[in-house]
C-alpha positions as CSV (number, residue, x, y, z in Angstrom):
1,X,10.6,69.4,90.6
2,X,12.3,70.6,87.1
3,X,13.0,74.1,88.8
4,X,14.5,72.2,91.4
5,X,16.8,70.4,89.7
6,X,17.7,73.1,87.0
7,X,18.6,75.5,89.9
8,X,22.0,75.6,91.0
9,X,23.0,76.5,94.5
10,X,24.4,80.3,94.9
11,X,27.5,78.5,96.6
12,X,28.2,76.1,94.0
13,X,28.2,78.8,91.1
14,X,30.9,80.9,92.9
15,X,32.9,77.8,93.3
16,X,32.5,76.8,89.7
17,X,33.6,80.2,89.0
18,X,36.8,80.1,91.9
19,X,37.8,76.5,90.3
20,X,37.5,78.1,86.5
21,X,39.9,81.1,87.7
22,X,42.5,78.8,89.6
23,X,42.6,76.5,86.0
24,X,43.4,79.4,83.7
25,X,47.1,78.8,82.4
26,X,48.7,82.4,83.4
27,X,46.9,82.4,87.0
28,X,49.1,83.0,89.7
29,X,48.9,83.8,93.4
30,X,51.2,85.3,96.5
31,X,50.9,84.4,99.9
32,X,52.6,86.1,102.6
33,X,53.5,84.2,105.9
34,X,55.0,85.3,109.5
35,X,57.4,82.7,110.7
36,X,58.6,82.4,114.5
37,X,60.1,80.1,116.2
38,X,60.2,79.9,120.1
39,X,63.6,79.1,121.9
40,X,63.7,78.5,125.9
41,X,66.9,80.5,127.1
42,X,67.0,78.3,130.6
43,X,67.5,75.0,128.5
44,X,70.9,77.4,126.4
45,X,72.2,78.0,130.0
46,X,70.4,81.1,130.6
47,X,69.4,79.9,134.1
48,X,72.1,82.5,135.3
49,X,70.8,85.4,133.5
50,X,68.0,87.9,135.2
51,X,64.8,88.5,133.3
52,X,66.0,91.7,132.0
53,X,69.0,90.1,130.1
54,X,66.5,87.4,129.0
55,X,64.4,89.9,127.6
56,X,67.4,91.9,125.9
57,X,68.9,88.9,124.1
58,X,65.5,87.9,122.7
59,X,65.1,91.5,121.8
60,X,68.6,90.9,120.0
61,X,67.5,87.7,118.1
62,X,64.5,88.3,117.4
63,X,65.1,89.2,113.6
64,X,66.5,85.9,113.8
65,X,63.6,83.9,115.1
66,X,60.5,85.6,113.3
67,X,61.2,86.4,109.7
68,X,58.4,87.0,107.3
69,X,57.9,85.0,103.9
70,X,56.5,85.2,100.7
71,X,55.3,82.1,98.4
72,X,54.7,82.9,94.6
73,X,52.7,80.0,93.3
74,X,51.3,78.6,90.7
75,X,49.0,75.0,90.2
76,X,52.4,73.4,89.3
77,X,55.6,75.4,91.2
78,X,56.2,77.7,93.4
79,X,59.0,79.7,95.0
80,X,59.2,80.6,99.0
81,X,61.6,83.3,99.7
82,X,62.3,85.7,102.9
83,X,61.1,89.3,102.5
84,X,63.9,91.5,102.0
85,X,64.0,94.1,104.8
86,X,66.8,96.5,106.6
87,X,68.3,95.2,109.5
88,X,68.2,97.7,112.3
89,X,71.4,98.8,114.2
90,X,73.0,96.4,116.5
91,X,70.0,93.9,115.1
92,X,70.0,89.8,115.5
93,X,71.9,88.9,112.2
94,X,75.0,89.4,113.5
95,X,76.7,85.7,115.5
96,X,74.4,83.5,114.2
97,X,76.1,82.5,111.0
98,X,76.4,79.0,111.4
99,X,72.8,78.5,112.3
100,X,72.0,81.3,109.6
101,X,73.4,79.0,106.9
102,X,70.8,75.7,108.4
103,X,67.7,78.7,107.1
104,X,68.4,78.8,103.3
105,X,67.5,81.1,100.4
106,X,65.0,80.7,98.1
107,X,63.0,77.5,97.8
108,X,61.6,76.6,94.7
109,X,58.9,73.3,94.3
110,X,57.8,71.6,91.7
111,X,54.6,69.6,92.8
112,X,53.9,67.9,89.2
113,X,57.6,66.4,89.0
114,X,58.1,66.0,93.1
115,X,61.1,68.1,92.9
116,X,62.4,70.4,95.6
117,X,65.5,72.9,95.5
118,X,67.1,75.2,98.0
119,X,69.6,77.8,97.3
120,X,72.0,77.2,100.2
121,X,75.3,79.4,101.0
122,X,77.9,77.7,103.3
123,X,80.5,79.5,104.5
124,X,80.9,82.1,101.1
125,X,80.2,79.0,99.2
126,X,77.2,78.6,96.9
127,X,74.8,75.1,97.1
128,X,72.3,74.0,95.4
129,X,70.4,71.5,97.0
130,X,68.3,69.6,95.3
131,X,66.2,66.7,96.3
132,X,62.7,64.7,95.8
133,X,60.0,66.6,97.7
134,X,59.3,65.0,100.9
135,X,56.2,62.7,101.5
136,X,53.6,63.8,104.2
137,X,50.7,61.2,105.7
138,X,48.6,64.0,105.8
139,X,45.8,62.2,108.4
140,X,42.5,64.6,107.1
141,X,40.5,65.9,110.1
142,X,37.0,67.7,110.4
143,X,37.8,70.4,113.0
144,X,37.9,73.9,111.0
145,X,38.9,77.4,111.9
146,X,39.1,80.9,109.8
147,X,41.3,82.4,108.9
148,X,41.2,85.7,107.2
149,X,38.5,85.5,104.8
150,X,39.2,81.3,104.4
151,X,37.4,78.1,105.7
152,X,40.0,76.4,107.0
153,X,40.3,72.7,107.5
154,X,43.2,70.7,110.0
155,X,45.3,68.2,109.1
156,X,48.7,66.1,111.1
157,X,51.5,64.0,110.1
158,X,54.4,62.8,111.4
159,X,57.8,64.6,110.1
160,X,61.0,63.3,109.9
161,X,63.3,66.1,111.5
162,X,66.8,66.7,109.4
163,X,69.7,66.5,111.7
164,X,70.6,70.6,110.7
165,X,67.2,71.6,111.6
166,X,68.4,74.7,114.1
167,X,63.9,75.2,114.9
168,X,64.3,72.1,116.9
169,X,67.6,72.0,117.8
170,X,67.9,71.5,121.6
171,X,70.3,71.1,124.3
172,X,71.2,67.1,125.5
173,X,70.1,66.5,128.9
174,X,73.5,65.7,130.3
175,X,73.1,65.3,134.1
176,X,74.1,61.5,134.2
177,X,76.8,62.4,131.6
178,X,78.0,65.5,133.5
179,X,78.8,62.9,136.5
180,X,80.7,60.6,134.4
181,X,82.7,63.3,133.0
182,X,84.1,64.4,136.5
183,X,86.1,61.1,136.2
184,X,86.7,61.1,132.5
185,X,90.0,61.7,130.9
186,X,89.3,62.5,127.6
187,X,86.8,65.5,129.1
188,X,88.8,68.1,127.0
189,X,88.9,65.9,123.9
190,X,85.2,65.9,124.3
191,X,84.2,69.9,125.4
192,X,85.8,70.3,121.7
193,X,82.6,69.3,120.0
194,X,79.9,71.8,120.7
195,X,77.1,69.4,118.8
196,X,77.4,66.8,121.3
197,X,76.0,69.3,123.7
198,X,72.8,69.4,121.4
199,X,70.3,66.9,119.4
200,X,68.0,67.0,117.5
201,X,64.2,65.0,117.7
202,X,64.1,62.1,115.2
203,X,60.2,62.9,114.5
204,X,58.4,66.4,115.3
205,X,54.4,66.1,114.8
206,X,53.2,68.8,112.2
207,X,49.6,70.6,112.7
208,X,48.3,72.2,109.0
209,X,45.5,74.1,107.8
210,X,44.7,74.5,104.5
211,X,42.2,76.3,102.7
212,X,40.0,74.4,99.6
213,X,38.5,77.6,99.0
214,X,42.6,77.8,97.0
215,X,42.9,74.6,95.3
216,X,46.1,74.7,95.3
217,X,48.1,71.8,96.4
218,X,51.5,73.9,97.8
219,X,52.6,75.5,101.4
220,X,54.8,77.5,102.6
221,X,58.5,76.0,103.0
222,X,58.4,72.1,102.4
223,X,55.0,71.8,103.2
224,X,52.7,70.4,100.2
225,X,50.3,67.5,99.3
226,X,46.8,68.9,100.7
227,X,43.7,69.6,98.8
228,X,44.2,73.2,99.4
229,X,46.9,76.3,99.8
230,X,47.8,75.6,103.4
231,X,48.2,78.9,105.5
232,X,49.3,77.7,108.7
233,X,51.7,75.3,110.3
234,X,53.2,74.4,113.7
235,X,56.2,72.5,113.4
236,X,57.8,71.9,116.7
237,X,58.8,75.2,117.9
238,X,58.1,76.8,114.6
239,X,54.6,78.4,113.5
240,X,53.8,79.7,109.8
241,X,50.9,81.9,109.6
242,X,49.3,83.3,106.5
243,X,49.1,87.1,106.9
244,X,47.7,87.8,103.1
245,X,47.0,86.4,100.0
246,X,47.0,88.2,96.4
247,X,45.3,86.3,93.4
248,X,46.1,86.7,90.0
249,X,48.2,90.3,91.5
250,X,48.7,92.3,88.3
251,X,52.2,91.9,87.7
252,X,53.2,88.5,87.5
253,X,56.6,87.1,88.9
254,X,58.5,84.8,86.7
255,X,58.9,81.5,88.9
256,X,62.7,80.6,87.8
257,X,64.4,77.3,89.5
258,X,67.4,78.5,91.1
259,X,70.7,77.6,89.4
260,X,74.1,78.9,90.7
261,X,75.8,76.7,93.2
262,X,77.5,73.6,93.1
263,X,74.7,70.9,92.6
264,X,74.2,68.5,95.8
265,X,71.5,66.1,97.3
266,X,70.4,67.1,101.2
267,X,72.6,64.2,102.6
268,X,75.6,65.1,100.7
269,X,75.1,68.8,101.8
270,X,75.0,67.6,105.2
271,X,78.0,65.7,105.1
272,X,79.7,68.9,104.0
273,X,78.5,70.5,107.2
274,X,79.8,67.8,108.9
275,X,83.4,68.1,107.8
276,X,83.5,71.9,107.9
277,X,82.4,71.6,111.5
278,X,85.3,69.0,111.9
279,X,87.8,71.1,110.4
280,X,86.7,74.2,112.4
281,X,86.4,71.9,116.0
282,X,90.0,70.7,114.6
283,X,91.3,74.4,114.2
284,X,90.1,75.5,117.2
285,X,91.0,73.0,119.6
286,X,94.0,73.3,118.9
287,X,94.5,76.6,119.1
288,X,93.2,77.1,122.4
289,X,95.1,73.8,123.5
290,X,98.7,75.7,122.4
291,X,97.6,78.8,124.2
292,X,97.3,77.5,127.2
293,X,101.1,76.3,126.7
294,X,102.4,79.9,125.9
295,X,101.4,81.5,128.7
């Protein structure tokens, strides 16, 4: 009975010894995720196009819609920022720089103080957006999968969807509206607004799974607030996948909050999207309304 109770299970002496290495003050860790994000051409008005131009203009954004990350983390912070990479010739980057400026730069958290910044550019202009970190109802569930080397455990919540969210962006079903329009005089007035073509979902369910094998209570992009590093999400159309994880890597990144920009919550940022989209609709319009006079 002594021998039995002096004995300590194999598994339990290597977690002792995982949960001793994660508590060290210097430790840090690196994990790299694939992003991608689905988008359904027919519901953009590619009903007219054949497969092949499909194909091609998802060949053309794709270095739009799958972009690989890497999160530098600590117990306390961490910083999620896109690989750097060449584009190829002719690649995706190019017409997408509106919805471009809705991805970000680096994202730095702070999971003891709650406190979340994104390095934004706007039109050549510098943000720094800096907000409380968002609060998940994480519901715990029991189903597990592997991944890589890690036990990995599921859990949902309900997230509220940020009306520049471009992932979920989709196209207003219109057909009612479409009918109404044939008789509307201010049809013009209205085709000036591309964004009331589109909306956005008020609440998108989010699918984790996270590993306690890395007690580390981070994610990749917003995504925190689990008893474990969480290496996967799905996110609407949008799915983060751990592709490798480096513990205590040799040389240590410094974890620096970003600074430069002009200091602004989320909402207020917004708002400046707002007007600048105004203006631009305002610019526009008109332009195209006085060259239909000249000709």
């Amino acid at each position: 009975m002594k021998l039995q109770t002096t004995k300590m299970p194999l598994i339990a002496f290597f977690l002792l010894i995982t949960l001793f290495s994660f508590a060290q003050k210097d430790f840090q860790g690196k994990a790299y995720y694939q992003t991608k994000t689905t988008m359904d051409l027919d519901n953009w008005g590619g009903r007219q196009l054949s497969e092949q131009q499909k194909k091609q203009m998802m060949e053309r954004m794709k270095s739009f819609l799958e972009k690989q990350y890497v999160l530098t983390f600590t117990q306390s912070e961490s910083l999620y920022k896109e690989e750097e990479k060449l584009e190829a010739p002719g690649g995706g980057g190019r017409g997408f720089g509106m919805m471009s400026s809705f991805s970000g730069g680096a994202q730095y958290k702070n999971i003891k103080d709650k406190e979340i910044l994104q390095d934004q550019e706007f039109f050549g202009k510098q943000f720094l957006v800096k907000d409380s970190l968002p609060e998940f109802e994480w519901e715990m569930g029991t189903e597990t999968k592997q991944i890589g080397q890690y036990m990995c455990f599921k859990a949902t919540a309900v997230k509220k969807v940020d009306e520049f969210d471009w992932s979920n962006m989709r196209r207003r079903d219109n057909k009612e509206d479409d009918e109404k329009k044939k008789d509307s005089t201010d049809t013009a007035e209205k085709s000036d607004d591309p964004m009331s073509e589109i909306e956005v979902p008020e609440t998108i369910t989010v699918t984790a799974w996270y590993t306690p094998q890395i007690p580390v209570n981070n994610g990749p992009g917003e995504y925190w607030g689990l008893p474990g590093l969480i290496l996967e999400v799905s996110a609407g159309r949008t799915t983060m996948l751990c592709s490798k994880i480096v513990l205590n890597p040799e040389e240590k990144d410094d974890i620096k909050k970003p600074s430069k920009g002009k200091e602004v919550t989320r909402a207020e940022y917004n708002q400046i999207v707002k007007d600048k989209m105004a203006e631009m609709r305002e610019m526009y319009g008109g332009r195209n309304r006085g060259g239909g006079r000249g000709r």
